[in-house]
C-alpha positions as CSV (number, residue, x, y, z in Angstrom):
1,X,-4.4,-28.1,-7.0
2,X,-6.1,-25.8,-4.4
3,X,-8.6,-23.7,-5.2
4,X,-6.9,-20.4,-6.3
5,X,-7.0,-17.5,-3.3
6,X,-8.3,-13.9,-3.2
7,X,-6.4,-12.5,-0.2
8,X,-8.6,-9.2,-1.2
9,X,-11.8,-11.4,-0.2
10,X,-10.0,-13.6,2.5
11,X,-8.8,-10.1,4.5
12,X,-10.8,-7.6,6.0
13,X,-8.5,-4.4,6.1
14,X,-9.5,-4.7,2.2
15,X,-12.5,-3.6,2.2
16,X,-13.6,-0.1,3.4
17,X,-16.9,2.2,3.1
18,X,-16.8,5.1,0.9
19,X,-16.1,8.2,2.5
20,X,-16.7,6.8,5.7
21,X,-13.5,6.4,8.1
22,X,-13.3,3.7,9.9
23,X,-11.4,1.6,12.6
24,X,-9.7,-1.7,11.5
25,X,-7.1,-4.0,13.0
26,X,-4.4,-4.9,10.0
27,X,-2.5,-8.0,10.9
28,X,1.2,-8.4,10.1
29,X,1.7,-9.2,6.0
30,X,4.5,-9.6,3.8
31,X,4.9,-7.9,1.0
32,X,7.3,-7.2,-2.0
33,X,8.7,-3.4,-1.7
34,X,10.5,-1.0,-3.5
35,X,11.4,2.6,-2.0
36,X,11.5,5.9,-4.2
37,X,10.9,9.7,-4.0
38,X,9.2,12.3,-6.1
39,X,6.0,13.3,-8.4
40,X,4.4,9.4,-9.2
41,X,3.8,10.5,-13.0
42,X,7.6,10.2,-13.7
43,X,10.1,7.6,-15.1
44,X,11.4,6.8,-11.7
45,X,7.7,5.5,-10.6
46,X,7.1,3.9,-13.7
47,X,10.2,1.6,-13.4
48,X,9.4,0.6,-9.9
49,X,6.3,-0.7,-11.2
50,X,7.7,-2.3,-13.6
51,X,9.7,-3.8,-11.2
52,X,7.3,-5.3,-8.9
53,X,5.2,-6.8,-11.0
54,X,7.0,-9.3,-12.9
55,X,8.2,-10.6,-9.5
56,X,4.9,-10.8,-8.1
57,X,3.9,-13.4,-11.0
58,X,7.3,-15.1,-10.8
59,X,6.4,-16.1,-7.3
60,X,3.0,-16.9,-8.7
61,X,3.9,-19.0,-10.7
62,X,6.7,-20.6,-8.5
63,X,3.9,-21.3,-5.9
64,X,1.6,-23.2,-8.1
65,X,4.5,-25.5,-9.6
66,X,6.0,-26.2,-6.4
67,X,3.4,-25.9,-3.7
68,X,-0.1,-26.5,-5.4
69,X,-1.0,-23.5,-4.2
70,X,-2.4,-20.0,-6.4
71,X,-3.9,-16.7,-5.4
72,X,-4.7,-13.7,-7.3
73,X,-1.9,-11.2,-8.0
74,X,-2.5,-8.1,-5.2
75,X,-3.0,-5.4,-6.5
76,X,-0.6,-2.4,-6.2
77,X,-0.4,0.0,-2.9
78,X,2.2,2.2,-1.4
79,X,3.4,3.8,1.4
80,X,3.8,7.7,1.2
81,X,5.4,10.3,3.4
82,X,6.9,14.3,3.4
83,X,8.5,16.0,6.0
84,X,5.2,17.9,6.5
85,X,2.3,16.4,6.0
86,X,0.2,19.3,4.4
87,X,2.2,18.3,1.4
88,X,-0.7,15.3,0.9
89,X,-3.7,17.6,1.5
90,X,-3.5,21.2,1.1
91,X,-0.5,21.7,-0.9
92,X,0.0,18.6,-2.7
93,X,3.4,19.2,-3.6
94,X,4.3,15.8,-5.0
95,X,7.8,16.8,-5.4
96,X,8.3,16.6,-2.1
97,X,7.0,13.1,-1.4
98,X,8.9,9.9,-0.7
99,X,7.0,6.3,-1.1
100,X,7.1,2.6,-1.0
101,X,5.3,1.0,-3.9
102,X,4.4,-3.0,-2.3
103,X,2.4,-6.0,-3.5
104,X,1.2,-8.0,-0.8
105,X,2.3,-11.8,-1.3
106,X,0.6,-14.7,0.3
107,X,1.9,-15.8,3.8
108,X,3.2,-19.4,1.9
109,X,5.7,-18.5,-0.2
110,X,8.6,-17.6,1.5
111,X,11.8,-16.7,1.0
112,X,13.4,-19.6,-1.0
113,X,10.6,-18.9,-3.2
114,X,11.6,-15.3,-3.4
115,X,15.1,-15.5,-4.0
116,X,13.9,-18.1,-7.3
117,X,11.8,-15.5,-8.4
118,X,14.1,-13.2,-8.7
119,X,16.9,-15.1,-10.0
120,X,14.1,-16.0,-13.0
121,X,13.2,-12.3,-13.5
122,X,16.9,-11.7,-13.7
123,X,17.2,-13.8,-16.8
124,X,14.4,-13.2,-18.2
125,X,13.7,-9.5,-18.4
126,X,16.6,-7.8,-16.2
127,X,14.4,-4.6,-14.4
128,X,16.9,-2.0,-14.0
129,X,15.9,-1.8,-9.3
130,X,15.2,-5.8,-9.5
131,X,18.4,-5.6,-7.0
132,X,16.2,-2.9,-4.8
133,X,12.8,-5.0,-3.8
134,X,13.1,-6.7,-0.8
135,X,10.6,-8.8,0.7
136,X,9.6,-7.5,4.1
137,X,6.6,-7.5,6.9
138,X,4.6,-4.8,7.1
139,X,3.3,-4.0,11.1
140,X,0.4,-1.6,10.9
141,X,-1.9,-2.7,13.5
142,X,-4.7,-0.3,14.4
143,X,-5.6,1.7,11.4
144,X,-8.4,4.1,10.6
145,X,-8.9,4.2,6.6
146,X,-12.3,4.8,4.3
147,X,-12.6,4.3,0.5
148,X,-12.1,7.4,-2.0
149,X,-13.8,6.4,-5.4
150,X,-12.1,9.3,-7.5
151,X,-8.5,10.5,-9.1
152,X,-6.0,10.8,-6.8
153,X,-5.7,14.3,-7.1
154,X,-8.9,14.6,-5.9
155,X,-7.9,12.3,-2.1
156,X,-7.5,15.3,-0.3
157,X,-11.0,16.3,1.1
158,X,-11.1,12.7,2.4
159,X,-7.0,13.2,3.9
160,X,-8.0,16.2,5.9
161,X,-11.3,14.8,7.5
162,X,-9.3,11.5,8.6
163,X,-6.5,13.2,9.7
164,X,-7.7,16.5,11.6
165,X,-11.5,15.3,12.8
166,X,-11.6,11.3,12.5
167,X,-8.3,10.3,14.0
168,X,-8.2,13.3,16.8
169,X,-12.0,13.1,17.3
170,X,-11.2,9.5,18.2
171,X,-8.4,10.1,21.0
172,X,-5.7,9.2,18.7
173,X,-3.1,10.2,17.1
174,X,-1.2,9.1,13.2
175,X,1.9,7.3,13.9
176,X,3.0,5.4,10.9
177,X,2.8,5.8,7.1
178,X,0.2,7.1,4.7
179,X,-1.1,3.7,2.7
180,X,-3.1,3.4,-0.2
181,X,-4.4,0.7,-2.1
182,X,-5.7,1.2,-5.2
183,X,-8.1,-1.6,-6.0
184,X,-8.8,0.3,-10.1
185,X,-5.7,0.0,-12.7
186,X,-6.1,3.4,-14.0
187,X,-5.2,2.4,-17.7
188,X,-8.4,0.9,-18.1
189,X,-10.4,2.7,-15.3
190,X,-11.7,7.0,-15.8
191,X,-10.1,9.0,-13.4
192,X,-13.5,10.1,-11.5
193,X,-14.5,5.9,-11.2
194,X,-10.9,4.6,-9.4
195,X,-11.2,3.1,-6.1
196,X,-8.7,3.4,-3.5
197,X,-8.7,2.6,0.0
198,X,-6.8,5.3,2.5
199,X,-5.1,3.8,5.7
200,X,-3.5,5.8,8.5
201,X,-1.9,3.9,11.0
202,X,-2.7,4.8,14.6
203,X,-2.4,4.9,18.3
204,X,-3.7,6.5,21.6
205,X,-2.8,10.1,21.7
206,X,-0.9,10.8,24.6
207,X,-2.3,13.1,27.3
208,X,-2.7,17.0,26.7
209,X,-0.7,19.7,27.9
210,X,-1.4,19.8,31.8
211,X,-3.0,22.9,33.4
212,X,-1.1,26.2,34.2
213,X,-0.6,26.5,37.9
């Protein structure tokens, strides 16, 4: 069998400076997902989690008994969104949020291998959203992100310089989803030692508004 893989070493985009934005190219990845809405320190959360990650090591597993092939289980991340964005740094009204909660999956096991996972995490343990996970590319492209070491609560600071000096300063404009990774499994990491990466997809701002006449 093949050495076992660390996509986490293997891929740039996951590595980032602390407090330091800066520009990266993510390529195309697949990933397991699972959509949801509201404050993260609920139930609802909870269950996706609980959701994803049995599935992640059934396709594991699945890879190293019929492929030969292993990697390290990714770690979790998530895509998060409001209607306005202060609600991620000034307000941070986490009622208000929406999210995709993803585990990135290596780029040999497919979908075959997917739909056996599932089937085997259906008779195992049954997850209440096991029907709700798709498994789906993820096109982010040009990002600017930086790594907060820190609670969650405590992203914002970083938020506001990425998105109103970094990204503007830098002639471009936010155009798809808030990401975070969060490399630290806050059961068994303090609050004030967690390390997360921050990405913000971007693109060229388009031009200004043109002079009065």
């Amino acid at each position: 069998m093949a050495a076992k893989v660390d996509l986490k070493r293997e891929l740039p985009c996951y590595t980032a400076e602390r407090d330091t934005p800066r520009l990266i190219d993510v390529p195309d990845l697949r990933y397991l997902m699972i959509d949801g809405h509201g404050d993260p320190n609920t139930d609802v959360y909870a269950e996706a989690v609980g959701t994803l990650y049995p599935l992640a090591y059934a396709l594991k597993f699945a890879g190293r008994a019929q492929l030969g092939r292993d990697h390290v289980v990714m770690p979790l991340e998530a895509l998060w969104w409001a209607d306005d964005m202060e609600s991620f740094t000034s307000a941070r009204d986490k009622s208000r949020w929406s999210w995709t909660l993803m585990i990135l999956v290596p780029d040999w096991l497919g979908d075959d291998l997917f739909a056996a996972a599932v089937d085997r995490v259906r008779v195992r343990s049954a997850p209440a959203r096991l029907g709700d996970v798709r498994f789906a590319t993820l096109s982010e492209g040009r990002c600017v992100q930086a790594l907060h070491i820190g609670s969650y609560d405590d992203e914002a600071g970083l938020l506001r310089r990425m998105h109103e000096e970094f990204i503007p300063g830098h002639g471009l404009a936010m155009t798809g989803r808030h990401h975070e990774i969060y490399l630290s499994d806050p059961r068994r990491v303090a609050p004030e030692k967690l390390r997360t990466i921050l990405r913000q997809p971007v693109a060229p701002a388009g031009p200004g508004p043109s002079a009065g006449r």
